[in-house]
Structure formats: structure tokens, C-alpha cells
C-alpha positions in Angstrom: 205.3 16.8 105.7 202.8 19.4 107.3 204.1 21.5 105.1 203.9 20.1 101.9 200.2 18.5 102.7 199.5 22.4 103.4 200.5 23.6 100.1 198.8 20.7 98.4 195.4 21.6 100.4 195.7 25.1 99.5 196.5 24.6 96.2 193.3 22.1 95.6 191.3 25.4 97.1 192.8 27.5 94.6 191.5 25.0 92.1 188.4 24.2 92.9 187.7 28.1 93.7 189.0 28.7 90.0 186.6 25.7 88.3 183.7 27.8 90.1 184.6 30.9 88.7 184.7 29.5 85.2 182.0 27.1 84.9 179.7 30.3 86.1 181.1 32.2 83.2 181.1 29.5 81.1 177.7 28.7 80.1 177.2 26.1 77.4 174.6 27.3 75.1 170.7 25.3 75.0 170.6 22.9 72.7 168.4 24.1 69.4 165.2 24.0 69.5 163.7 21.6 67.0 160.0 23.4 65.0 158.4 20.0 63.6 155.0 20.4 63.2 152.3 17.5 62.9 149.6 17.4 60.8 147.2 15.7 62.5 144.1 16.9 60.1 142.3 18.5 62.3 140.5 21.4 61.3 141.7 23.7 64.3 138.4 25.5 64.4 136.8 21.8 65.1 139.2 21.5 68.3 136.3 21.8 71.6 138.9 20.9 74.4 142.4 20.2 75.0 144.0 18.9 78.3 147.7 18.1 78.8 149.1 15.7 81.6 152.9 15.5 81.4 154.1 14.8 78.1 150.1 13.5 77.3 147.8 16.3 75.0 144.6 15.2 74.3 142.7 16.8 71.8 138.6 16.6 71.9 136.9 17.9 68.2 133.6 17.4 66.6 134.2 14.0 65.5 137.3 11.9 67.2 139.9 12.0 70.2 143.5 11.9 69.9 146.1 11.7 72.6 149.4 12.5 71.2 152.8 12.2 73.1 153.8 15.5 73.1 157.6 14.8 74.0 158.1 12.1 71.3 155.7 13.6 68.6 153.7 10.5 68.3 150.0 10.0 68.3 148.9 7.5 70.7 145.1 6.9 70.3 143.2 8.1 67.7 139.0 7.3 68.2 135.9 8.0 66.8 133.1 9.9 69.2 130.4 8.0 69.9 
């Protein structure tokens, strides 16, 4: 019985020692990149400040804000300057 539960444990070593070795040579490629671009109609000279919190951009021009979610592609908010 000693035995046998022996082989077994060495056996499991063998195996997990060999599921290292090949997930570390094994690397699954990133996942593509997706270029979308938004057209937000801002003239890009117009921009006058830009600040990004997490997954948040807001963009300051000449005549409006927008806050866009950055990781969805959306724009949140979208106001006039007083």
C-alpha cells in the first residue's frame, strides 16, 4: 500500500512538474487589438485639456466638454461651456 501510494505521489510530481514546463512554453497569443476610431467632431487643434481617470477621458475644447468611456467607446456627457 506504501508502495503503490508512492508511485502514485511521484507520478502526480511528474505531472504537475510537466504542466509547468508546458504552460511556460506554451503561451496563448493576446487577443487582437481592435483600431475603432470615434469621431467625436472635435477639431483636434480646439482640444485645451485632457484628463483620464480609469476608463474616464475628459476632453476640455473651446466650446463643450465630453467625458467618453474609454473602455466601452461611448460618450458619456457631452456639455456646452458656459
Amino acid at each position: 500500500m506504501v508502495k503503490t501510494l508512492g508511485v502514485i505521489l511521484v507520478l502526480l510530481f511528474l505531472g504537475l512538474f510537466a504542466g509547468i514546463i508546458w504552460k511556460a512554453t506554451h503561451k496563448a497569443p493576446p487577443p487582437p487589438v481592435a483600431d475603432v476610431v470615434m469621431d467625436l467632431g472635435i477639431d483636434p487643434a480646439a482640444v485645451r485639456h485632457m484628463e483620464l481617470d480609469g476608463n474616464t477621458l475628459a476632453l476640455t475644447t473651446d466650446k463643450d466638454i465630453v467625458v467618453i468611456d474609454v473602455a466601452k467607446r461611448k460618450v458619456l456627457l457631452r456639455s456646452a461651456k458656459p
